[in-house]
C-alpha positions as CSV (number, residue, x, y, z in Angstrom):
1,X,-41.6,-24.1,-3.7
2,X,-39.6,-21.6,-6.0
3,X,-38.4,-22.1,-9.3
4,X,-34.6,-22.7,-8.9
5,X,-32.6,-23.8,-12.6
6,X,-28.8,-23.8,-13.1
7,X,-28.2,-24.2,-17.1
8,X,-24.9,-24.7,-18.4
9,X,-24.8,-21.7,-21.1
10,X,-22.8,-19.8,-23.5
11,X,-24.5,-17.0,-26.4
12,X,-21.8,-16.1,-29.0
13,X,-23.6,-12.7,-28.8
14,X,-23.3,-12.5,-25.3
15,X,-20.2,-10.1,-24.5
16,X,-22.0,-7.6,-27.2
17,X,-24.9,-6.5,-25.3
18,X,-24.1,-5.5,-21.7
19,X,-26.6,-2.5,-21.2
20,X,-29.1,-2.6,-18.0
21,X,-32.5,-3.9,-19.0
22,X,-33.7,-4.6,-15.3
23,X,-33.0,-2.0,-12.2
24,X,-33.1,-3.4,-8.7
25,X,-34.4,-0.4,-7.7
26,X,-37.9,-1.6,-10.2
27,X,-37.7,-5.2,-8.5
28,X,-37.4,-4.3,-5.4
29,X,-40.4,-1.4,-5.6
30,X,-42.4,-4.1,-7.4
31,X,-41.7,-6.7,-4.5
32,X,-40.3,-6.0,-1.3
33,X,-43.2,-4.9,0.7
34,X,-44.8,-8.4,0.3
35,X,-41.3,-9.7,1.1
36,X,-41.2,-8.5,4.1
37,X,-45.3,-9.2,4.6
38,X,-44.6,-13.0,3.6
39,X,-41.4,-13.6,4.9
40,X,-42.4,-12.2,8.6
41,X,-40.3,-15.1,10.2
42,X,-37.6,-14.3,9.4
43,X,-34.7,-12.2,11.4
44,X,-34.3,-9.2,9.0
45,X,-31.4,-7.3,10.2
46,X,-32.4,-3.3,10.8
47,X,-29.4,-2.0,8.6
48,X,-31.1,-4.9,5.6
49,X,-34.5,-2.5,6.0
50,X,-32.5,1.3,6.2
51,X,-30.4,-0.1,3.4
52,X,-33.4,-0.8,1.2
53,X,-35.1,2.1,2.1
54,X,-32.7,4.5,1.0
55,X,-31.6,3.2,-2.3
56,X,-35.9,3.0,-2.6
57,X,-35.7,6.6,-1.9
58,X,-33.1,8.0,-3.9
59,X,-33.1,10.3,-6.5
60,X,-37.1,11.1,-5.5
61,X,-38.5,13.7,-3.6
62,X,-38.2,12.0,-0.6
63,X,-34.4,12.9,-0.3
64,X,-34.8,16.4,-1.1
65,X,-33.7,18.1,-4.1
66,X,-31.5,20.9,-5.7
67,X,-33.1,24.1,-8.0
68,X,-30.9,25.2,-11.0
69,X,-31.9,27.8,-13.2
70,X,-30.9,28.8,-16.4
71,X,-29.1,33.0,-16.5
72,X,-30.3,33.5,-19.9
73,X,-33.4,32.2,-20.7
74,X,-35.1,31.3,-16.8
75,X,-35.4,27.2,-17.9
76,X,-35.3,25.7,-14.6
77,X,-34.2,22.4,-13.3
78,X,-34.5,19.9,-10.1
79,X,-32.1,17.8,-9.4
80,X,-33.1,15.0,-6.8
81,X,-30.4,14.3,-4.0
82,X,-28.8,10.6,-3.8
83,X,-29.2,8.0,-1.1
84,X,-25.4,7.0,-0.5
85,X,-26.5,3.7,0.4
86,X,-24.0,0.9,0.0
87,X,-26.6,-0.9,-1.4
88,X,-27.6,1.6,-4.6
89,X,-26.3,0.4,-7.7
90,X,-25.8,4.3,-8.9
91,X,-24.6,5.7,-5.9
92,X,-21.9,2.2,-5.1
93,X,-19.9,3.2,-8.3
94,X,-19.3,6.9,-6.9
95,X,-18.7,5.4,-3.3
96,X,-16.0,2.7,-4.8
97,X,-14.2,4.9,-7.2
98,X,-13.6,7.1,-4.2
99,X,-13.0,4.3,-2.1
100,X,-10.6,3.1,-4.4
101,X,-9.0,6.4,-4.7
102,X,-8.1,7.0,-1.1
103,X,-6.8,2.9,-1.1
104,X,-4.2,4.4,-4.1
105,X,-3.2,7.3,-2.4
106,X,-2.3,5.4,0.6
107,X,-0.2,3.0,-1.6
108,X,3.6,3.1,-2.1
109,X,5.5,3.2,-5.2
110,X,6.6,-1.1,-5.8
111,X,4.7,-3.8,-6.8
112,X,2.0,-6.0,-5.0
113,X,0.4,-9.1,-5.0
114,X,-3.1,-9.8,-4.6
115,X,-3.9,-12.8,-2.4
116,X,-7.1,-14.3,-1.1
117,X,-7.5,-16.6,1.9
118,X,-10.5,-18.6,1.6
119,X,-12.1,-20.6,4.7
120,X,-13.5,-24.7,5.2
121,X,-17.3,-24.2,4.3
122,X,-18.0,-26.0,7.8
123,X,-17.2,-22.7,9.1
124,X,-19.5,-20.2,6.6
125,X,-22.7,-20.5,9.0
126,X,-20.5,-19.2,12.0
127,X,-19.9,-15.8,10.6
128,X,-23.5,-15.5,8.8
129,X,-25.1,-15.7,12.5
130,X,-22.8,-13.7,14.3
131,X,-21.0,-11.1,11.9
132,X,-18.7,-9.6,15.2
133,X,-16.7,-13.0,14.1
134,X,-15.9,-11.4,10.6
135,X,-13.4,-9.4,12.8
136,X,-11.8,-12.4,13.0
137,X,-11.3,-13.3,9.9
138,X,-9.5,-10.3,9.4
139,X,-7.4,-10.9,12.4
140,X,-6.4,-14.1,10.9
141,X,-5.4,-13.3,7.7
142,X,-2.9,-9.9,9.2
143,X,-1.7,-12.3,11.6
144,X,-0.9,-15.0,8.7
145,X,1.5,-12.7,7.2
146,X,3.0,-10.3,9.5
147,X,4.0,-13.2,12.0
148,X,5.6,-14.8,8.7
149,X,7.7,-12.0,7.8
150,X,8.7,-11.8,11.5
151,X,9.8,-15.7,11.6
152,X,11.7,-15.3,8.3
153,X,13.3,-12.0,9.2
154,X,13.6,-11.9,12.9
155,X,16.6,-9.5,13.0
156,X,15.1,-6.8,10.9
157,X,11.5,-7.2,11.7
158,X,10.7,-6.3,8.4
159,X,6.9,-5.6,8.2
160,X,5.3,-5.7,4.7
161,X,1.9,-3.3,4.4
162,X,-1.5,-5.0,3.7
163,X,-4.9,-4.0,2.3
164,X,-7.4,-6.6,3.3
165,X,-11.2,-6.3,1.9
166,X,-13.9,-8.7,3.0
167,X,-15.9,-10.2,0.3
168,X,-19.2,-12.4,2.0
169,X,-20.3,-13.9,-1.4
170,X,-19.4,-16.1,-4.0
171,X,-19.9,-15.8,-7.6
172,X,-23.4,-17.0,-7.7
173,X,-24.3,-14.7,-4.3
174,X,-24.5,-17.3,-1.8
175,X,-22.7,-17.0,1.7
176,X,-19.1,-17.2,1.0
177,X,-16.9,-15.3,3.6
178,X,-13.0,-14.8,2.2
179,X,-10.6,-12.0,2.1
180,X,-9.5,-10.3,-0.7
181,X,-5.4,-9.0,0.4
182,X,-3.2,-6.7,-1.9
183,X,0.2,-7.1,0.1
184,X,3.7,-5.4,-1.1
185,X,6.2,-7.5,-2.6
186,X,8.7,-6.4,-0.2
187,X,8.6,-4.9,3.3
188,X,10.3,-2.2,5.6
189,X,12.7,-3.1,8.1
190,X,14.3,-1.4,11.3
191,X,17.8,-0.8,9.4
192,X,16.9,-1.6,5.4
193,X,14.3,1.2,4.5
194,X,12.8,-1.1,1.9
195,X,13.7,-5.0,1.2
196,X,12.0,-6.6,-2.2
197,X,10.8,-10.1,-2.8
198,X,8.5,-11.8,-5.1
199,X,8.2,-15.3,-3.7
200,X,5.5,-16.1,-0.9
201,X,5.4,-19.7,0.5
202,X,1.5,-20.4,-0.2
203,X,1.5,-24.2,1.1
204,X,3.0,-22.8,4.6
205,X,0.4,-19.8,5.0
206,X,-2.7,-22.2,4.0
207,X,-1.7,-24.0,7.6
208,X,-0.7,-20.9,9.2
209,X,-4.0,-19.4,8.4
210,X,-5.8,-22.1,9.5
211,X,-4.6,-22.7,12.4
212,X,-4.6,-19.0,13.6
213,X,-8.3,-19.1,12.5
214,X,-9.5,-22.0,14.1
215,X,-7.7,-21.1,17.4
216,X,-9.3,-17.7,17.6
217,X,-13.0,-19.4,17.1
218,X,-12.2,-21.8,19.8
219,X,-11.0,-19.5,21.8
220,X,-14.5,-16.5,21.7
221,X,-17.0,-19.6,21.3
222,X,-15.6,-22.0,23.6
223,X,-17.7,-24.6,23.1
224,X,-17.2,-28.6,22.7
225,X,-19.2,-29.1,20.0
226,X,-16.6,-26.5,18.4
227,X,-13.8,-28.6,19.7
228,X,-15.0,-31.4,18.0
229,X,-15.6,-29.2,14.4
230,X,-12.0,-28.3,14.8
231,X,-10.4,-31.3,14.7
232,X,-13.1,-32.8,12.0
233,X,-11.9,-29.7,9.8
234,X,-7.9,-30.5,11.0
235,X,-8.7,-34.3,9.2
236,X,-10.7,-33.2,6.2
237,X,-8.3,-30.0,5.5
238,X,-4.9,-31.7,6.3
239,X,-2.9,-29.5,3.4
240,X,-4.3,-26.0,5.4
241,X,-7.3,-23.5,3.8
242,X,-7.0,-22.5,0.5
243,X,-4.7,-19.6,-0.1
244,X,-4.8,-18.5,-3.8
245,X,-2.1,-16.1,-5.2
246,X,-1.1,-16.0,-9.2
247,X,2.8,-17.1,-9.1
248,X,3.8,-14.0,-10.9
249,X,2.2,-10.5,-10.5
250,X,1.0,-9.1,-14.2
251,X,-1.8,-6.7,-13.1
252,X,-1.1,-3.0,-12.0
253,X,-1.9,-2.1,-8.3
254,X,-4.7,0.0,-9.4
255,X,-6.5,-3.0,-11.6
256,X,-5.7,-4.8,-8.0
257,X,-7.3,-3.0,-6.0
258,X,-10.1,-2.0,-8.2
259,X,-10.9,-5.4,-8.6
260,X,-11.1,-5.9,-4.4
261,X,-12.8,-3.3,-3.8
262,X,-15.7,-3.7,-6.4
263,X,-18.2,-4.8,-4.6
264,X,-17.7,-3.3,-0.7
265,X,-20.1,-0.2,-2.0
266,X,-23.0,-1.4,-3.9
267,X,-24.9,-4.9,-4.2
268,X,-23.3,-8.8,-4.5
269,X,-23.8,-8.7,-8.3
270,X,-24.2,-5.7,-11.3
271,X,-27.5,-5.1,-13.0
272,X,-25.9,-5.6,-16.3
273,X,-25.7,-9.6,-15.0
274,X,-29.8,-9.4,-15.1
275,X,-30.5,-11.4,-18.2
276,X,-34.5,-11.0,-17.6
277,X,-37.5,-10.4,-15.1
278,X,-41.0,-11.7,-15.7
279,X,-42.6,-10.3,-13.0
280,X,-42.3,-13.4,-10.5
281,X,-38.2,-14.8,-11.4
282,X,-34.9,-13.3,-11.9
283,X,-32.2,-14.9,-14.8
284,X,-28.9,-13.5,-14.1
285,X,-25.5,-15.4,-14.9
286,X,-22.1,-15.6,-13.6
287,X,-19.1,-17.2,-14.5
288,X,-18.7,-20.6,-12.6
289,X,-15.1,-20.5,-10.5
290,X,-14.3,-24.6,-10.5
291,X,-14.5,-24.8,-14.7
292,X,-15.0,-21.0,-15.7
293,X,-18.0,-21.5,-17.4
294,X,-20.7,-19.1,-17.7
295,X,-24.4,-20.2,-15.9
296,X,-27.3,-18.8,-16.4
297,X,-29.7,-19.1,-13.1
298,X,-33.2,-18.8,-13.1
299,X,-34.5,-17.9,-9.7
300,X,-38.0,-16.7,-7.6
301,X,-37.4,-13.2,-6.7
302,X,-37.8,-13.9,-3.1
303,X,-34.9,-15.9,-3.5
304,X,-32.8,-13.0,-5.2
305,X,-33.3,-10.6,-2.4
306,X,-32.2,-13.2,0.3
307,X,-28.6,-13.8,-1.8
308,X,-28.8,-10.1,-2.3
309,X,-29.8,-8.8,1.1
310,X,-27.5,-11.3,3.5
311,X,-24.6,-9.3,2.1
312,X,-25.6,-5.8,3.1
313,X,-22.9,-5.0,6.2
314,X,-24.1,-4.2,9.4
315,X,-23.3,0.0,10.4
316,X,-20.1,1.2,10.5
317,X,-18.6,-2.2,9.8
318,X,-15.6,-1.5,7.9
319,X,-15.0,-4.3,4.9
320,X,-11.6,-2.6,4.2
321,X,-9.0,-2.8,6.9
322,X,-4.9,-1.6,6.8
323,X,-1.9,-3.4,8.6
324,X,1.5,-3.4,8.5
325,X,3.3,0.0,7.0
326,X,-0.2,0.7,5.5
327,X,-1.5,0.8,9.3
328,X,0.7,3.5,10.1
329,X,3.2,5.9,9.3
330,X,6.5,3.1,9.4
331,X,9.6,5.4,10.5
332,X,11.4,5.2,7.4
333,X,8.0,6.0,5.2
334,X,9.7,9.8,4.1
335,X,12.4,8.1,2.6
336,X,10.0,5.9,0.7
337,X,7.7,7.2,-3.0
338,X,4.2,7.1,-2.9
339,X,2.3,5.5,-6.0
340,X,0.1,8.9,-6.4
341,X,2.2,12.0,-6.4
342,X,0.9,14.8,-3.3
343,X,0.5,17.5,-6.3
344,X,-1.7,15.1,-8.2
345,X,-4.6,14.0,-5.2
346,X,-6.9,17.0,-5.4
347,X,-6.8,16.8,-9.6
348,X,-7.7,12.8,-8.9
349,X,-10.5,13.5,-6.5
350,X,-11.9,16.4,-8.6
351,X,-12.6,13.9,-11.3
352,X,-15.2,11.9,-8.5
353,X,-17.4,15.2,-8.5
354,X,-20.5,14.1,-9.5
355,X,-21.4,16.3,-12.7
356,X,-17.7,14.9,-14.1
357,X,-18.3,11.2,-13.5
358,X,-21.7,12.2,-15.4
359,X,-20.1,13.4,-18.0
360,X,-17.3,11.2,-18.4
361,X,-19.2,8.0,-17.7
362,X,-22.2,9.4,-20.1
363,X,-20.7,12.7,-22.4
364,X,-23.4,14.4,-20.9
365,X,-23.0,17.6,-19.0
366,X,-26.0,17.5,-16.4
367,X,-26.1,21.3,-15.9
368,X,-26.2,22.4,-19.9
369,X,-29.5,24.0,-20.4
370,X,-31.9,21.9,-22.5
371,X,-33.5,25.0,-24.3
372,X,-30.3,27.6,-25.2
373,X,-27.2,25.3,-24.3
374,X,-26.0,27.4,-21.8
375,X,-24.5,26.4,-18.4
376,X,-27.1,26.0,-15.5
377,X,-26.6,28.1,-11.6
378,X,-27.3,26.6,-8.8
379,X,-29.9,28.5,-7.1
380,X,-31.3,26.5,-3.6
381,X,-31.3,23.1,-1.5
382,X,-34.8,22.0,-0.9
383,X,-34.1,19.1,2.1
């Protein structure tokens, strides 16, 4: 039986010292052969094993590498290609910072509210064991608030625009399947170009969303035994899922969507959240949702690569999805102003190049020659 401890636990010192003192890419080297030797029985998706693999591989010769060279005095140096796995702690920050960036430019110039639609925990197994059901879980949630907006405004079919990310974990990594939504607070109509509001009935979209939900699984499993879930899950959740929204928006669309998007490009939880590794357990801590108090959790590290590994999205599944006037182009969207100026994208996107995330993120240029201090040329791509 593995170790397994929960400890109630705060260090005054704590929020001083975030650096990384444990890689995943170490713990996994160290153990995931014998994972996968001991742990034959169990249904390992193909993407889980390519996913692993690559982040294994990258920044080593296996990927290839680039040859700079020095014009003054001949140093030369080799620069070792990245995986781009979604699962790779280094290459994730890249792949969300651009993520994010491409979210922002698609964004319009109001404010928005960040809402997240949670789901009965009855229902959690459903979309572990067969993920094409995550798709509707996104259905649900567009259809929750566009058919709303065309109740209340049936004359103008106003149609707000919605971001919606797919997050399968909770805090503590465990299978936890809710959507993340950053919706405008106001929406585009067939005569109004643009129509503000800032108040969203939560109670009414808890049962809206349920119900939409639960209809749609009935209706692809159709199954008794589902039939009789349903209406178990009808009693137990009379007031509707849970459908969380802060009553006032303070946070900038940017610190929004950042926040969504965090996690759809690298692993279910940051290394700097590895408090220590003995060889055999993990310590890691989060912050407990119900009472916001940090735990620290002591785990076998057979355990830590099941709540890390179950996460991993199956190819080409898209964990960020656009309806409404962030679908498509709404006929009135010329008249409207973007969030991110035209003139101002390529400037933004040139700041994801790799050598100036290195530098800004370590004041390190990666190309200055270590011998004279002059500026490295590329010379040749070895594959």
């Amino acid at each position: 039986m593995y170790i397994y401890e929960i400890i109630e636990w705060y260090d005054a010192n704590f929020y001083k010292d975030r650096t990384i003192k444990f890689r995943l890419k170490d713990i996994f080297n160290d153990h995931w052969d014998n994972f996968i030797k001991d742990n034959s029985h169990l249904n390992i998706r193909p993407v889980i094993l390519k996913e692993v693999d690559k982040m294994l591989s990258c920044r080593t010769s296996a990927l290839g590498y680039s040859v700079y060279e020095c014009p003054d005095c001949g140093e030369i140096k080799f620069s070792y290609h990245t995986c781009k796995s979604r699962f790779c702690p280094s290459c994730g920050n890249k792949y969300v910072r651009k993520r994010t960036e491409a979210i922002l430019q698609k964004c319009y110039n109001c404010k928005h509210r960040h809402i997240v639609f949670t789901i009965s925990d009855y229902l959690w197994d459903f979309f572990r064991k067969d993920r094409k059901l995550l798709d509707l879980l996104f259905q649900a949630v567009s259809q929750t608030i566009l058919s709303w907006f065309k109740d209340k405004y049936k004359s103008q079919k106003y149609t707000p625009g919605i971001i919606a990310v797919l997050h399968t974990y909770g805090r503590d990594m465990k299978w936890h399947p809710h959507i993340h939504t950053i919706v405008t607070e106001g929406a585009m109509g067939d005569i109004n170009i643009f129509k503000k509001f800032d108040f969203i009935p939560y109670n009414v979209l808890r049962k809206r969303f349920q119900k939409i939900l639960l209809d749609l699984l009935e209706k692809v499993l159709n199954s008794k035994k589902f039939k009789v879930l349903k209406n178990f899950i009808y009693k137990k959740s009379d007031k509707g899922f849970y459908v969380y929204a802060e009553k006032k928006c303070n946070q900038s669309t940017q610190n929004m969507i950042e926040y969504a998007v965090r996690y759809t490009g690298k692993p279910a939880m940051a290394e700097s959240r590895i408090l220590d590794y003995d060889g055999e357990h993990i310590t890691f801590w989060y912050r407990r949702h119900e009472d916001n108090k940090i735990i620290k959790e002591r785990i076998h590290v057979y355990d830590f690569f099941k709540r890390l590994i179950i996460h991993i999205p199956d190819e080409n599944f898209k964990t960020v999805r656009y309806y409404g006037i962030y679908s498509k182009k709404h006929k009135f969207h010329d008249k409207m102003i973007m969030l991110i100026k035209s003139q101002t994208h390529i400037l933004r996107d040139s700041l994801n190049k790799w050598r100036l995330m290195i530098m800004k993120d370590f004041d390190i240029d990666p190309l200055t020659c270590p011998k004279c201090g002059n500026q490295m040329i590329w010379q040749y791509r070895v594959c």
